[in-house]
C-alpha positions as CSV (number, residue, x, y, z in Angstrom):
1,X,85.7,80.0,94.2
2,X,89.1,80.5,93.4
3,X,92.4,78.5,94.4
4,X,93.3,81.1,97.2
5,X,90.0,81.9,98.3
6,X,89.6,78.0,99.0
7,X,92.8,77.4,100.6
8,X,92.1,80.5,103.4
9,X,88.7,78.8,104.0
10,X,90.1,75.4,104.5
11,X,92.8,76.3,106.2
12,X,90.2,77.5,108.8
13,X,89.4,73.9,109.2
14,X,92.3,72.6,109.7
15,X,94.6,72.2,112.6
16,X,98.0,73.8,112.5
17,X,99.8,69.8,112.1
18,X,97.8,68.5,109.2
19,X,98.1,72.4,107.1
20,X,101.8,71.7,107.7
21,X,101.5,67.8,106.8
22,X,99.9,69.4,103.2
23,X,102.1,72.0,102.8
24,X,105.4,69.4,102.9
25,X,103.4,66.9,100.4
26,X,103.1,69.9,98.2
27,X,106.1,71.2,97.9
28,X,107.8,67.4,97.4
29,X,109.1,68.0,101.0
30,X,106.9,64.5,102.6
31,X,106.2,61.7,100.8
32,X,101.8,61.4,100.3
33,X,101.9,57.6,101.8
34,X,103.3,59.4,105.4
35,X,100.2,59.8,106.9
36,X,99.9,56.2,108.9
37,X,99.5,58.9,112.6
38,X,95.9,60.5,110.8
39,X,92.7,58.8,110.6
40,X,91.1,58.3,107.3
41,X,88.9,61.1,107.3
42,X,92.1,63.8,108.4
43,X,94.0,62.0,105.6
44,X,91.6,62.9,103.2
45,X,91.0,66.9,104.3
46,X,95.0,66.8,104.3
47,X,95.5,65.1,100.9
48,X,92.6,67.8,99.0
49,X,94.7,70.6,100.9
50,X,97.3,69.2,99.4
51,X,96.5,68.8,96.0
52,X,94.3,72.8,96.3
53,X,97.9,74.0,97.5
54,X,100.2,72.6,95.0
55,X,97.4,73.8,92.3
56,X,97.7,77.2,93.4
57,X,101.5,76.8,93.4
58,X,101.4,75.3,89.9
59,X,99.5,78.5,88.7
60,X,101.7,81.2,90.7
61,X,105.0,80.8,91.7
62,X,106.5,77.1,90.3
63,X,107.0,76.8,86.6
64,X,105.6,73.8,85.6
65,X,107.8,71.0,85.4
66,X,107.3,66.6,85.0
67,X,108.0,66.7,89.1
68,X,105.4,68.9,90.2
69,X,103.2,67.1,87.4
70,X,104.1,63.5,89.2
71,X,103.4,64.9,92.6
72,X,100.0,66.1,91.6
73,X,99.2,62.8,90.4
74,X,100.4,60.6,93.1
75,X,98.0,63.2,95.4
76,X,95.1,62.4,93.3
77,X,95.9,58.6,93.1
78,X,96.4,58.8,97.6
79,X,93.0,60.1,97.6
80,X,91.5,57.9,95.7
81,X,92.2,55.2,98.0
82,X,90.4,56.5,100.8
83,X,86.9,55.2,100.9
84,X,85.7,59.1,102.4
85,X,83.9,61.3,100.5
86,X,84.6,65.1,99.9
87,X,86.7,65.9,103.4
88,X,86.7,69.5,103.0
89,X,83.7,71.3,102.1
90,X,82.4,74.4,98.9
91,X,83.3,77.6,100.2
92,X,80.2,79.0,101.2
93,X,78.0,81.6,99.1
94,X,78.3,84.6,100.3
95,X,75.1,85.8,102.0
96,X,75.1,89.2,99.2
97,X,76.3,88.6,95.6
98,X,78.2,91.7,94.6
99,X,75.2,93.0,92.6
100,X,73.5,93.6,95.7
101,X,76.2,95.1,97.7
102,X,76.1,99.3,98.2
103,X,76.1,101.2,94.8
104,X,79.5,102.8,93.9
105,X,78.7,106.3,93.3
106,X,79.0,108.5,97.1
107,X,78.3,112.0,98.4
108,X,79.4,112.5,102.1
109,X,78.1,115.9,104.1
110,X,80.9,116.0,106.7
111,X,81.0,118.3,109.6
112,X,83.7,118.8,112.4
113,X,86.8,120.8,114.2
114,X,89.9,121.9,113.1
115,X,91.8,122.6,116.5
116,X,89.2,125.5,117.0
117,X,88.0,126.3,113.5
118,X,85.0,124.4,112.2
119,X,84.8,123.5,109.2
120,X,82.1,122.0,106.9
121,X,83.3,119.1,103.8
122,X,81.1,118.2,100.9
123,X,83.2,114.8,99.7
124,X,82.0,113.2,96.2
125,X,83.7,110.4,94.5
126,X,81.7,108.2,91.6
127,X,83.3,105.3,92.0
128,X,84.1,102.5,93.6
129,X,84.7,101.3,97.4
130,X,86.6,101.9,100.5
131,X,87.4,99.6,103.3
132,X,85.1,101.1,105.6
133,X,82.1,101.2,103.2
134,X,79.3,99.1,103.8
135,X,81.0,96.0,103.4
136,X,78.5,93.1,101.7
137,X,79.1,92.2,98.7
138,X,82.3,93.6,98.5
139,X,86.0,91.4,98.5
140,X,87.2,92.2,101.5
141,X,90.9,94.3,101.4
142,X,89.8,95.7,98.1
143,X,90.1,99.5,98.0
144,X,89.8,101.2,94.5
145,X,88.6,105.6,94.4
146,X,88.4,106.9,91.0
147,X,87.7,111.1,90.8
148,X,87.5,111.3,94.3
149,X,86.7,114.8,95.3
150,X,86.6,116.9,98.3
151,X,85.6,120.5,98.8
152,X,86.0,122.1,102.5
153,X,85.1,125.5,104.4
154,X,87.0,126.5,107.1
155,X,85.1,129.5,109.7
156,X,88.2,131.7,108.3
157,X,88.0,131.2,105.2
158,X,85.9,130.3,101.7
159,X,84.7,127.1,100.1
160,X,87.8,125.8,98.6
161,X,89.2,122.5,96.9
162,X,90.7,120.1,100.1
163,X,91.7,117.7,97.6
164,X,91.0,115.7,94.0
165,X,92.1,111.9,93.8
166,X,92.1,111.0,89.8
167,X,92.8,107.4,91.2
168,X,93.7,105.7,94.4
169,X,94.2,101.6,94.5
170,X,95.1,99.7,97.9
171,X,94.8,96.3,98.0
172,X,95.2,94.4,101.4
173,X,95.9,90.3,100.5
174,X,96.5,88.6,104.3
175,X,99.1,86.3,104.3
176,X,98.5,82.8,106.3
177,X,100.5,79.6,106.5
178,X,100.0,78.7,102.8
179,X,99.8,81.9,101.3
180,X,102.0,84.8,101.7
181,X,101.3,87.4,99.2
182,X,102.3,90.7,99.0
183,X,100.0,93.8,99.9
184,X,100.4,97.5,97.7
185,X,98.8,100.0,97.1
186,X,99.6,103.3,94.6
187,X,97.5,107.1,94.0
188,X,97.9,110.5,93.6
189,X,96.0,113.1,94.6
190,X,96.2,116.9,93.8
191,X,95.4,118.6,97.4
192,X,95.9,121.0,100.4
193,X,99.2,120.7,102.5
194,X,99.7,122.6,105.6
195,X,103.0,123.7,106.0
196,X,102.8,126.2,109.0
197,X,99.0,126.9,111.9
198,X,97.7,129.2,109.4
199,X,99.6,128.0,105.7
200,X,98.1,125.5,104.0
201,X,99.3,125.0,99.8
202,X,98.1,123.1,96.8
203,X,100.5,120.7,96.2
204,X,100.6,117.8,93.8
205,X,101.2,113.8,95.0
206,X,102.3,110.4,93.9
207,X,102.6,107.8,96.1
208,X,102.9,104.3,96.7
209,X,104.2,101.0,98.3
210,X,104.0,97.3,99.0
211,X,103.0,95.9,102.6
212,X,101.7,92.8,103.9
213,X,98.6,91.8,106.1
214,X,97.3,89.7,108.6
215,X,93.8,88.4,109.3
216,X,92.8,88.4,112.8
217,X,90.0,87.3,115.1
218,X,87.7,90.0,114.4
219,X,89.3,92.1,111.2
220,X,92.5,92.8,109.4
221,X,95.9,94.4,110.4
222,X,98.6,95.7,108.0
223,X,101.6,97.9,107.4
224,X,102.9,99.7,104.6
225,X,106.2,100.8,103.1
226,X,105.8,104.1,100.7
227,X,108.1,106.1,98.8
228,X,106.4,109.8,98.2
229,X,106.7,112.7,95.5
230,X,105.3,116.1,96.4
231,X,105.2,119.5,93.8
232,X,104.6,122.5,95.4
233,X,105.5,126.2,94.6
234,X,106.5,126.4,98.4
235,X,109.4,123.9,98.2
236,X,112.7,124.7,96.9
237,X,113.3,123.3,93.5
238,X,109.0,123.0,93.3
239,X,109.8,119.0,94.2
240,X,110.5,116.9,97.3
241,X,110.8,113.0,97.7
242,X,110.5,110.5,100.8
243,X,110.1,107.3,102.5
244,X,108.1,106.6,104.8
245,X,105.3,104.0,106.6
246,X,101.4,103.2,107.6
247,X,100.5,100.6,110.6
248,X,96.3,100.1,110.8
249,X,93.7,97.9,111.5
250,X,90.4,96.9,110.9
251,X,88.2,95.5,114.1
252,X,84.5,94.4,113.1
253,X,82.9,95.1,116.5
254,X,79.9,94.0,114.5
255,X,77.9,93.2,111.5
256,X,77.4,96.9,110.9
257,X,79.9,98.4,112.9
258,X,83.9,98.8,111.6
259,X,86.9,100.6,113.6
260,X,89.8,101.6,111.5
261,X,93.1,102.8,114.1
262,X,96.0,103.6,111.6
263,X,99.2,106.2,112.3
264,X,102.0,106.6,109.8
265,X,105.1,109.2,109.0
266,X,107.4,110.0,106.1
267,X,110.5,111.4,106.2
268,X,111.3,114.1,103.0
269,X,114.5,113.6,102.1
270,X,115.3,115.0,98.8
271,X,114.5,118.8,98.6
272,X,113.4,120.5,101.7
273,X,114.1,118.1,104.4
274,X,110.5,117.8,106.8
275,X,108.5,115.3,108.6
276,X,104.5,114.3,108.3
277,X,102.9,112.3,110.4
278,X,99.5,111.5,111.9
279,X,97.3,108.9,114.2
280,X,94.1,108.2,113.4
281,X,90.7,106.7,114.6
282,X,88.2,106.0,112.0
283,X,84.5,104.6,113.3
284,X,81.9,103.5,110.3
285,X,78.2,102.3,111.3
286,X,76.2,101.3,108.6
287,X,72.8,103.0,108.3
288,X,71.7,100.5,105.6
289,X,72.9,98.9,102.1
290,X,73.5,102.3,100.8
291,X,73.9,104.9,103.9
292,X,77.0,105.2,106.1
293,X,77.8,107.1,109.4
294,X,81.5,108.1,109.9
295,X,83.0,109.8,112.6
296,X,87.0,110.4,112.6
297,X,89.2,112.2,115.4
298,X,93.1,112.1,114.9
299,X,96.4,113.9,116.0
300,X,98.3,115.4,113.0
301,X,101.8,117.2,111.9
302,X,102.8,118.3,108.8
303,X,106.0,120.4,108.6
304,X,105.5,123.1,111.3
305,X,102.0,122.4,111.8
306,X,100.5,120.0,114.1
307,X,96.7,120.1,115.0
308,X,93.6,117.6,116.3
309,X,90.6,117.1,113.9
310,X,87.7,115.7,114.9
311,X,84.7,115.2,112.1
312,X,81.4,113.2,112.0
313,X,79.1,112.9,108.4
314,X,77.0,111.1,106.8
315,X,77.6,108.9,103.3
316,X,75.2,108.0,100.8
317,X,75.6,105.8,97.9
318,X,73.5,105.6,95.1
């Protein structure tokens, strides 16, 4: 396992006082013989934290120098003292290996209603994983879409490209006590953008931000901060550019069941000055390794359009 992936396990363990007693030996900020309130066995878990953390600090943020060298040693020396065996235990195994988590490739049949047209979505994307896939064997707050596409027919109109994403990369790193890393994701897409009820236009789409997020009890929570690039024929000057924002979480009602609640709006700026903005409710109940119920219903505006979509489908991987 690797440096991080140990610290958030053990960290688990561990109660708020000795995480902070490891995180002050590590940085230099306590001295490793301070520990006389602990029993041996807390002394140990704190001292291995310790040692895990500075490692990890060692790697990543300091640049090695003869004090953080010193420190490390006079941690291995303190725990070598103690009479306890290993305090803090292997990170377990997870129950898949990534071999036998769902396969990458996915072809979604999507039906639903747009305000009071319904439309019908044929969604293909080769490769690779989104957050409310079938999660096993999958890092969790990995998202990565390569040649995602997605074809849609409204009841007014004909089968038409909704949108193409050549590559879309989010990646979702919680932050804790010890480690506070910083979320981003980046994509672009080439895609339908509704502009008035009836006008929707193919525009193209770069986007893309840092965040941060937050493990909880039962899932993950997050925000992120994202500057935006549209070209369209329908804007002055063919170009626009924004700022704008995304709150969501994850909530694992179950093994097999994941919500996703997000909302977000950007505020175009540069060109033609409009607003976007949307609240949505994402529901994913796994089927089995490789088959995926998804149901969606959110509120949306874009420009001088705002509308309800409500949609339900079925994804298969293979």
């Amino acid at each position: 396992a690797s440096s991080s992936t140990k610290l958030h396990y053990w960290e688990s363990l561990l109660s708020k006082e000795q995480i902070d007693a490891a995180e002050a030996i590590a940085k230099g900020e306590r001295d490793v013989g301070s520990l006389d309130d602990f029993s041996d066995t807390e002394r140990a878990a704190i001292l291995e934290l310790a040692y895990e953390y500075l490692t990890y600090l060692r790697m990543s943020v300091y640049r090695e120098t003869s004090s953080t060298a010193d420190r490390a040693q006079a941690l291995l020396v303190a725990r070598s003292q103690l009479k306890e065996g290993p305090a803090l235990p292997a990170v377990p195994v997870p129950a898949v290996r990534p071999d036998q988590g769902h396969e990458s490739r996915r072809v979604s049949l999507i039906g639903g209603l747009d305000d009071d047209q319904w439309f019908y979505e044929f969604h293909w994307r080769p490769a690779f994983h989104d957050m409310l896939d079938p999660r096993e064997g999958y890092d969790e707050g990995a998202q990565i879409d390569f040649f995602d596409l997605r074809f849609r027919q409204r009841e007014s109109d004909e089968f038409k490209l909704e949108r193409f994403t050549p590559v879309a990369i989010e990646s979702l790193a919680p932050r804790d006590r010890l480690l506070r890393p910083i979320s981003w994701r980046v994509g672009g897409w080439v895609g339908r953008k509704r502009f008035a009820p009836d006008t929707d236009r193919l525009i193209g789409r770069l986007s893309g931000g840092p965040g941060m997020a937050f493990s909880h009890w039962r899932g993950l929570s997050y925000f992120f901060v994202d500057t935006a690039f549209e070209i369209a024929e329908e804007y002055d000057g063919n170009a626009v550019g924004g700022l704008g924002g995304e709150v969501g979480s994850y909530l694992d009602v179950s093994d097999t069941l994941r919500l996703k609640l997000s909302g977000g709006a950007e505020r175009f700026v540069l060109g033609d000055e409009h607003n976007t903005w949307f609240g949505q409710l994402d529901l994913g109940y796994e089927l089995g390794t490789n088959a995926l119920l998804k149901i969606s219903g959110a509120r949306k505006g874009s420009v001088d359009a705002y509308w309800n979509e409500l949609s339900a489908g079925i994804q298969l991987y293979f």
